[in-house]
N, CA and C atoms as an extended XYZ file, in Angstrom:
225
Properties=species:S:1:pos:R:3:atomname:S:1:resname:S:1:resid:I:1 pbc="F F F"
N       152.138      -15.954       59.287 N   UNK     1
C       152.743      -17.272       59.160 CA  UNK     1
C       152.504      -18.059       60.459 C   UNK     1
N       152.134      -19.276       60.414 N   UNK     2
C       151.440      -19.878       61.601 CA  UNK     2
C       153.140      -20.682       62.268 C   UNK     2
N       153.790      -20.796       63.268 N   UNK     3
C       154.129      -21.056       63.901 CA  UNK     3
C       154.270      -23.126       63.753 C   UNK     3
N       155.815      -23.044       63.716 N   UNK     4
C       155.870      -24.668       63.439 CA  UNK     4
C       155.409      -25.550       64.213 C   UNK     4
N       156.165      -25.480       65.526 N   UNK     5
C       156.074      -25.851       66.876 CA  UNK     5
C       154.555      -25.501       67.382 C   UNK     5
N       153.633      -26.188       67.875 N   UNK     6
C       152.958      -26.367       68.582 CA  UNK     6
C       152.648      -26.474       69.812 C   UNK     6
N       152.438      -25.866       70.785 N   UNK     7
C       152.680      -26.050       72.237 CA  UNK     7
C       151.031      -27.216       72.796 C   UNK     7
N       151.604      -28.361       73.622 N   UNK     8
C       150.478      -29.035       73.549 CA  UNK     8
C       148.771      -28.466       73.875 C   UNK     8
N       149.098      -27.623       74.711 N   UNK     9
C       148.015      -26.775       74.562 CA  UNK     9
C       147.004      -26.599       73.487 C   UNK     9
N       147.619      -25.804       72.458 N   UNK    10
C       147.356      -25.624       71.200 CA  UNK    10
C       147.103      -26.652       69.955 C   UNK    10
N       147.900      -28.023       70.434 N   UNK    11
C       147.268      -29.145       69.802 CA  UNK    11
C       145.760      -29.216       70.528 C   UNK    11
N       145.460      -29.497       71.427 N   UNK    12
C       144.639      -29.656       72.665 CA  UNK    12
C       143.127      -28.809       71.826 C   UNK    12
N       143.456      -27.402       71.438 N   UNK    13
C       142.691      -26.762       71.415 CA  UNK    13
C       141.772      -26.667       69.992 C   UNK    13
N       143.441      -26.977       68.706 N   UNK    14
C       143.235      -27.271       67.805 CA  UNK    14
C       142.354      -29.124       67.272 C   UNK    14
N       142.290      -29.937       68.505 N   UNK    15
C       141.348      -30.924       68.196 CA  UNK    15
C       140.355      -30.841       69.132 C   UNK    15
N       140.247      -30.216       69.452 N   UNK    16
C       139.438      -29.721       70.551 CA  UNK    16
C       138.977      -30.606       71.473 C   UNK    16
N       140.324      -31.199       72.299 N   UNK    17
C       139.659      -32.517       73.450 CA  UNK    17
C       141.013      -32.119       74.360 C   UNK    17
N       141.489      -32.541       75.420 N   UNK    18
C       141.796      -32.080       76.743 CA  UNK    18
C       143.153      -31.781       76.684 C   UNK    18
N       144.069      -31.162       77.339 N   UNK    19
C       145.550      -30.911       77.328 CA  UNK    19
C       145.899      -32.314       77.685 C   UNK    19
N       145.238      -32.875       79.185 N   UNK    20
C       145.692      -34.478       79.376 CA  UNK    20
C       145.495      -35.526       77.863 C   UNK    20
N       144.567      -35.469       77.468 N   UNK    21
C       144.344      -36.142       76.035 CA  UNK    21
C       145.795      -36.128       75.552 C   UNK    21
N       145.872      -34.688       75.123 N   UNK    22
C       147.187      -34.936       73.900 CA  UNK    22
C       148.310      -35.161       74.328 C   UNK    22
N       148.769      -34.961       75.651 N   UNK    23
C       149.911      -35.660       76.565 CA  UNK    23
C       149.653      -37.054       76.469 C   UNK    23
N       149.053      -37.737       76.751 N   UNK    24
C       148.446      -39.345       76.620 CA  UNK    24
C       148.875      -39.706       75.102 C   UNK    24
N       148.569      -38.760       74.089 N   UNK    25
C       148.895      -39.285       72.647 CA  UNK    25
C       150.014      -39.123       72.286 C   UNK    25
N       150.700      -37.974       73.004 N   UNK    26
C       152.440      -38.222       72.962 CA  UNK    26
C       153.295      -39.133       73.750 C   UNK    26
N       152.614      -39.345       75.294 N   UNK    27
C       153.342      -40.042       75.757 CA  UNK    27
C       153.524      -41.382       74.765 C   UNK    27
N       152.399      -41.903       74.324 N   UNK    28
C       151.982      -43.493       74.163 CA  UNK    28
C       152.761      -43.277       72.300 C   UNK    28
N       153.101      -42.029       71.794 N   UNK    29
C       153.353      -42.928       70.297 CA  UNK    29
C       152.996      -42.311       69.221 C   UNK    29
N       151.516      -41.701       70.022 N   UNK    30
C       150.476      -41.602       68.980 CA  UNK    30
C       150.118      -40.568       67.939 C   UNK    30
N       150.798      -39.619       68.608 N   UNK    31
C       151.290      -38.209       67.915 CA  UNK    31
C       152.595      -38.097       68.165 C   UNK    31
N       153.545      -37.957       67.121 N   UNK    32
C       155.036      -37.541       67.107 CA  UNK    32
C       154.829      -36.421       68.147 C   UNK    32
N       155.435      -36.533       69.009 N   UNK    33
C       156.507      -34.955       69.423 CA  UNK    33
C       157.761      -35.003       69.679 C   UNK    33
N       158.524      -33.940       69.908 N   UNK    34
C       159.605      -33.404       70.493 CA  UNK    34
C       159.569      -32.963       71.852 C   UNK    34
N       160.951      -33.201       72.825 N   UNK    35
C       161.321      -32.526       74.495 CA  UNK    35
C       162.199      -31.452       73.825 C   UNK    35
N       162.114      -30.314       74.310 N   UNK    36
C       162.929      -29.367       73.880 CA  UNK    36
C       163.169      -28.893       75.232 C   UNK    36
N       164.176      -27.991       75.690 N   UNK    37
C       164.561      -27.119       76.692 CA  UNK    37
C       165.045      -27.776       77.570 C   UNK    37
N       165.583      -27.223       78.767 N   UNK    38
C       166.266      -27.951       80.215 CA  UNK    38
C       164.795      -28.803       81.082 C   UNK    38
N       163.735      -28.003       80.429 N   UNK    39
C       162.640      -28.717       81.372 CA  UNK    39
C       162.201      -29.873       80.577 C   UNK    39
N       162.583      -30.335       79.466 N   UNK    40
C       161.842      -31.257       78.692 CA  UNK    40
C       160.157      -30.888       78.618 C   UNK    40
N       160.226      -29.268       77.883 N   UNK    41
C       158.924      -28.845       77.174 CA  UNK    41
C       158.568      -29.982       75.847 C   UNK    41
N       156.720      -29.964       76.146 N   UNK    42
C       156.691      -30.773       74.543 CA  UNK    42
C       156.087      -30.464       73.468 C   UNK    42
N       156.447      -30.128       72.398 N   UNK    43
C       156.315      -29.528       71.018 CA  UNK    43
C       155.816      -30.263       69.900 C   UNK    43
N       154.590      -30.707       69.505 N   UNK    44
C       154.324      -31.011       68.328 CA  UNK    44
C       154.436      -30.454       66.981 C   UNK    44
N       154.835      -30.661       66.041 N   UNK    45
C       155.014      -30.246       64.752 CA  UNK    45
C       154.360      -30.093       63.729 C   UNK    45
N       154.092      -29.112       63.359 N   UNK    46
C       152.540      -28.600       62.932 CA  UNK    46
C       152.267      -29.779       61.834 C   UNK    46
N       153.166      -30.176       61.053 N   UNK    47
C       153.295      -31.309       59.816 CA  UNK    47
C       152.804      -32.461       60.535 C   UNK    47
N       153.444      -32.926       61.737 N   UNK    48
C       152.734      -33.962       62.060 CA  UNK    48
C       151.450      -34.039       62.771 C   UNK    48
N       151.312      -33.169       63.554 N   UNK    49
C       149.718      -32.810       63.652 CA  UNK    49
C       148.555      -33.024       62.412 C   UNK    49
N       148.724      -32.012       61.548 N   UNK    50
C       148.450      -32.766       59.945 CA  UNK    50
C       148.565      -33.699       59.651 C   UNK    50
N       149.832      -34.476       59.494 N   UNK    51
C       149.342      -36.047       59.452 CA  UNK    51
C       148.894      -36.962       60.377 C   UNK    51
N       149.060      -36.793       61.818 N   UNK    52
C       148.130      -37.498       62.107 CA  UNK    52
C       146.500      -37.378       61.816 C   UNK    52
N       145.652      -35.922       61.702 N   UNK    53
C       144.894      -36.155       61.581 CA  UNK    53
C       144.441      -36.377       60.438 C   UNK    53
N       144.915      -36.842       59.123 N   UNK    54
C       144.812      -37.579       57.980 CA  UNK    54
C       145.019      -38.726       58.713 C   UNK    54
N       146.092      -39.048       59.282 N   UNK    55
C       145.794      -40.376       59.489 CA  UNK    55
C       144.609      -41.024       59.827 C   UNK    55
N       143.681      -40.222       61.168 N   UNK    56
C       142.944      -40.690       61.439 CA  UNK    56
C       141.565      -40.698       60.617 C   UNK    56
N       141.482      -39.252       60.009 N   UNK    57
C       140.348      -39.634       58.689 CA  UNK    57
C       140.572      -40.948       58.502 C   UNK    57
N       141.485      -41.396       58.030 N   UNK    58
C       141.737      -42.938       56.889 CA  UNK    58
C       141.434      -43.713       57.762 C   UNK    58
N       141.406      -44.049       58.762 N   UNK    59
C       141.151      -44.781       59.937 CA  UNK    59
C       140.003      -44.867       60.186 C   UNK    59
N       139.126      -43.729       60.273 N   UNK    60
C       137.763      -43.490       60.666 CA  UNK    60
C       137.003      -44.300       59.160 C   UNK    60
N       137.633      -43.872       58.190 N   UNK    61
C       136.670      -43.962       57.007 CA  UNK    61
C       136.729      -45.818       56.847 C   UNK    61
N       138.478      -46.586       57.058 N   UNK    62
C       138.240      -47.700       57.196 CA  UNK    62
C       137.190      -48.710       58.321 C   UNK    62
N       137.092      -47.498       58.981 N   UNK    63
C       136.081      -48.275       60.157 CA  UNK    63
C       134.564      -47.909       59.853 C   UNK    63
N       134.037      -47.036       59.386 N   UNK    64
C       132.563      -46.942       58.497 CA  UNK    64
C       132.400      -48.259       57.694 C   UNK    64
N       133.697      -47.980       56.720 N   UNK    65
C       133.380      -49.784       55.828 CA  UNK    65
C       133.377      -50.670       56.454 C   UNK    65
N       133.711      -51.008       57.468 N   UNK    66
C       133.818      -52.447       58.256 CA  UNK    66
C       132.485      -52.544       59.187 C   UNK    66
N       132.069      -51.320       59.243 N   UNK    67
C       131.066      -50.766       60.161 CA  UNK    67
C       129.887      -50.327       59.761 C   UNK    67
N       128.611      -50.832       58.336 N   UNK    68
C       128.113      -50.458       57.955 CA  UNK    68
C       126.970      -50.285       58.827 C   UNK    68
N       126.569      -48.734       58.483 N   UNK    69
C       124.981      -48.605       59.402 CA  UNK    69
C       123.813      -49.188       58.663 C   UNK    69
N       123.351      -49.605       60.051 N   UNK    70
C       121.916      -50.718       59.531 CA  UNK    70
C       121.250      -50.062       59.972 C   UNK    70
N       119.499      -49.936       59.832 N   UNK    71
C       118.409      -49.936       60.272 CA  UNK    71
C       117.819      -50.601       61.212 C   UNK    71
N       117.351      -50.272       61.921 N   UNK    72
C       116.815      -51.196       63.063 CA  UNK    72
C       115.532      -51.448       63.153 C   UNK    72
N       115.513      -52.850       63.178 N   UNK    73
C       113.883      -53.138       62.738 CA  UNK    73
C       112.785      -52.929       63.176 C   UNK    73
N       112.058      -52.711       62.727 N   UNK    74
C       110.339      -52.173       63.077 CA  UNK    74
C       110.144      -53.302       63.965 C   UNK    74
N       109.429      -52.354       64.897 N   UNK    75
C       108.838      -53.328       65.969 CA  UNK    75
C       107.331      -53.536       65.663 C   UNK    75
């Protein structure tokens, strides 16, 4: 059974871009987390991890349509 709580680390590793990265996406909003403990540890939630990165599919895919690839013309 995979573990609810997420340690940012493990977000980090699971999108595979920097521990500072996913601190930056919690500080700012961008991924839900939680402060838990006397030290204010931070815990992402495996559900929202999942939805954000649905979110961002939908995001990415709205920006392909807005963003169609062209060819670049023969010289």
């Amino acid at each position: 059974m995979e573990p609810r709580f997420l340690l940012l680390s493990d977000v980090a590793a699971e999108l595979n871009v920097s521990d500072s990265q996913v601190y930056h996406m919690v500080r700012s909003g961008e991924l839900p987390a939680i402060k838990i403990g006397g030290r204010g540890q931070w815990r992402v939630e495996r559900a929202r991890l999942e939805e954000y990165i649905e979110r961002k599919y939908a995001e990415t895919a709205e920006w392909v349509r807005g963003n169609p690839l062209t060819e670049r013309d023969a010289e």
